[in-house]
C-alpha positions in Angstrom: 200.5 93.9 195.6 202.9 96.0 197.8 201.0 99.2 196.5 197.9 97.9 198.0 198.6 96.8 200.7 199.4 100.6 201.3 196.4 101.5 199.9 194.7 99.4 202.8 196.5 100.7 205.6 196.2 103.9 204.7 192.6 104.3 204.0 191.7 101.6 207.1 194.1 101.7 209.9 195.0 105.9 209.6 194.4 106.8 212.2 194.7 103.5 214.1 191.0 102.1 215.0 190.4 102.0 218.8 188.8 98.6 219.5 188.4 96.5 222.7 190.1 93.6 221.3 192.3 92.1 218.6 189.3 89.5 218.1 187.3 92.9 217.2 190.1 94.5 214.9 190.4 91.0 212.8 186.6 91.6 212.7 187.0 94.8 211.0 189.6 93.9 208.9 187.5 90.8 207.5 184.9 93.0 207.0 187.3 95.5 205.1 188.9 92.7 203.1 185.1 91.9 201.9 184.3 95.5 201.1 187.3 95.8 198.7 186.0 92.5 196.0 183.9 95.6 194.7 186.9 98.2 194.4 188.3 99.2 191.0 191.9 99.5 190.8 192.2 102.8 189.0 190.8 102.0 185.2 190.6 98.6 185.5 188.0 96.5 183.7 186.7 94.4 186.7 186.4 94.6 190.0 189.1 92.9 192.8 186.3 90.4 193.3 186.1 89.9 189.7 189.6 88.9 189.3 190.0 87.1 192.4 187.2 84.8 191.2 189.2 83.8 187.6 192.2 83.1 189.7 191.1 81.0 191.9 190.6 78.1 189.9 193.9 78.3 189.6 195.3 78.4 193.0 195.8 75.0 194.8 193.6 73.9 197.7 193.8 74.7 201.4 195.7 71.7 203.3 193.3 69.5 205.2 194.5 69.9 208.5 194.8 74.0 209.2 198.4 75.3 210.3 198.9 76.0 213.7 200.0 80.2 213.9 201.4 80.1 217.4 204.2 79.0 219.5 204.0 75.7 221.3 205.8 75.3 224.6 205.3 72.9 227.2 205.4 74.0 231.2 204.4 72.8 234.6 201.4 73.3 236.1 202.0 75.0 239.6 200.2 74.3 242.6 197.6 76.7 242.1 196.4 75.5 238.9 198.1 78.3 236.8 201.1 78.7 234.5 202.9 81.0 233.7 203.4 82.1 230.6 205.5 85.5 229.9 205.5 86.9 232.9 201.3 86.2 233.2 199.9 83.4 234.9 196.6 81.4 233.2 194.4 79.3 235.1 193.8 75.6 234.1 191.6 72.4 235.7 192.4 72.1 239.1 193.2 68.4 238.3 196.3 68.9 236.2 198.3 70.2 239.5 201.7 69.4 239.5 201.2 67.8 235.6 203.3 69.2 232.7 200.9 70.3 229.6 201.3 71.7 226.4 200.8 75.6 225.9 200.0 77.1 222.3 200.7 80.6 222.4 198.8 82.7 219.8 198.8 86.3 218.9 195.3 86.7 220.8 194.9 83.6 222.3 196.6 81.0 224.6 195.7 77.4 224.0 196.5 74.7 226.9 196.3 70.9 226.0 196.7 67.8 228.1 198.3 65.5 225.6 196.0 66.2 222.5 192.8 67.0 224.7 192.1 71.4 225.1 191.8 71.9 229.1 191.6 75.5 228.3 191.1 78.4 226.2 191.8 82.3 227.0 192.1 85.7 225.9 196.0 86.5 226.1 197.1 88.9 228.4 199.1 92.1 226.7 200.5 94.0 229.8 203.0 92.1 232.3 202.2 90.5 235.5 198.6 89.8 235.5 196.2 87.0 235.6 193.1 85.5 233.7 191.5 82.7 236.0 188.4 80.9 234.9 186.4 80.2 237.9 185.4 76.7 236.4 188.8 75.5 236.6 188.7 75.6 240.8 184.9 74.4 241.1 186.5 70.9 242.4 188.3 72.2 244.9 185.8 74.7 245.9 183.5 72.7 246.9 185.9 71.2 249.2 186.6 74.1 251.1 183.3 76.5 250.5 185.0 79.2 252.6 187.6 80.6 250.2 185.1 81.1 247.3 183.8 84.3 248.8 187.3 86.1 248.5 188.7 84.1 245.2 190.1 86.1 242.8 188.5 83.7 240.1 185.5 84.6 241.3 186.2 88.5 241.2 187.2 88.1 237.6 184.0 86.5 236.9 182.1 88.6 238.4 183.7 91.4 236.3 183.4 89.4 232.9 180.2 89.3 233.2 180.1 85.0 233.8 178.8 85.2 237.6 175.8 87.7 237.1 173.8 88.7 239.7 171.3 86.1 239.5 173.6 84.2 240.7 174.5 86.4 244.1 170.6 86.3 244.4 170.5 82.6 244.4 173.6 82.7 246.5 172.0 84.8 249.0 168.6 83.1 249.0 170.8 80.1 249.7 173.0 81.1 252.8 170.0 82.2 254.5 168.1 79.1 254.2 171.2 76.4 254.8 174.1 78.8 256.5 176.7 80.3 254.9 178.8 77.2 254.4 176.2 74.7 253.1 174.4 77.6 250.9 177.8 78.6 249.1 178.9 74.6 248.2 175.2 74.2 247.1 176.3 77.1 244.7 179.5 75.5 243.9 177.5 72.1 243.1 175.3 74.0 240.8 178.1 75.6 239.0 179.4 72.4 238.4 176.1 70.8 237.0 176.6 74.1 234.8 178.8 72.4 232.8 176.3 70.3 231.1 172.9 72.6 230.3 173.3 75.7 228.2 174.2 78.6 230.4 170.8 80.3 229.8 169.8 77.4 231.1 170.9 77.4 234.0 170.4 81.1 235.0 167.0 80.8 233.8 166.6 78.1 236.4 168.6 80.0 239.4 165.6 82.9 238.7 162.7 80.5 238.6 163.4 78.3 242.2 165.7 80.1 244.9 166.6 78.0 248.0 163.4 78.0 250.3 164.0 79.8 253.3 164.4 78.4 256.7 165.5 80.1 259.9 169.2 80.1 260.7 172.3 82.1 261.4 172.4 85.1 259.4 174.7 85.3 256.5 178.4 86.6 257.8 181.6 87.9 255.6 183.9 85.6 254.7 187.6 86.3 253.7 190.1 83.8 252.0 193.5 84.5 250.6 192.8 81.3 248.3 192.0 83.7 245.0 195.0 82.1 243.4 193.0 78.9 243.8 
């Protein structure tokens, strides 16, 4: 077994892949794994698949519940919706301010539970001192105070990630210019949070089809926040 695990790495991961993700090298490796079932083993009768399929009669089953690979740890929610977890800070529901939650820590992943109910789900963070906000988390309190979404980070991230697409900043725009910049950007916020509900094709399929109507008002002006953090 030893000897092919060897033969694995060495004929997969020599040189090392270059991939985007770990999600995508799991991919690959899956993929790999399948290929092998119709590898011969020098002069061997059958194939790997071969074999695997006579043992696994054999083999006793899989546990009902699946075991949790990760670390679980519990921390405090800070006043900005985030937690750190080492040395990077993850966003969660602005709701769960100042409330202690439960964090599974994964080799990809990082988990965060309210009790036994997920709040939040993202990619972990390899280098030090850096972020991941989800821009759903601070909708709620967005919509409270319109003027920092311009200048959140969440929203920068976002942006970048491909979640706030320009159809949105079209709709945005359209918006602004027929209610004023405040109203037009928590009549985005409001349909961000109905967002939760349809399919997000759905929605940006909609935005496209009926911008705001346009009335006349105060042109649109920049507006700057420091509240990225939330």
């Amino acid at each position: 077994m030893e000897g092919q695990i060897g033969w694995f790495r060495r004929n997969h991961l020599v040189p090392v892949p270059e991939v985007d993700s770990l999600a995508e090298l799991n991919a690959m490796v899956e993929r790999w794994d399948a290929e092998d079932d119709d590898r011969r083993i020098r002069s061997r009768p059958r194939t790997i698949g071969e074999y695997f399929a006579a043992e696994r009669p054999l083999l006793r089953p899989l546990p009902d519940e699946p075991f949790g690979a990760g670390r679980l740890i519990s921390l405090r929610v800070d006043r900005y919706a985030q937690i750190s977890v080492r040395t990077n800070r993850y966003s969660v529901p602005v709701g769960l301010i100042g409330r202690t939650v439960w964090v599974m820590l994964h080799a990809s992943e990082v988990v965060v539970y309210d009790g036994r109910k997920e709040v939040a789900r993202h990619e972990r963070l390899i280098a030090k001192g850096q972020s991941r906000l989800e821009l759903d988390h601070y909708l709620e309190a967005l919509v409270r105070k319109p003027g920092a979404f311009p200048g959140a980070t969440a929203l920068e991230q976002a942006r970048s990630g491909g979640k706030f697409t320009p159809v949105y900043d079209a709709w945005w725009a359209a918006a602004c210019k027929a209610h004023g910049d405040r109203d037009g950007t928590r009549a985005l916020i409001e349909v961000l949070l109905l967002g939760r509900h349809p399919h997000h094709e759905y929605l940006v399929t909609g935005l496209a089809a009926r911008p705001p109507t346009p009335t006349r008002c105060r042109p649109r002006r920049q507006l700057r926040s420091r509240t990225g953090r939330g």
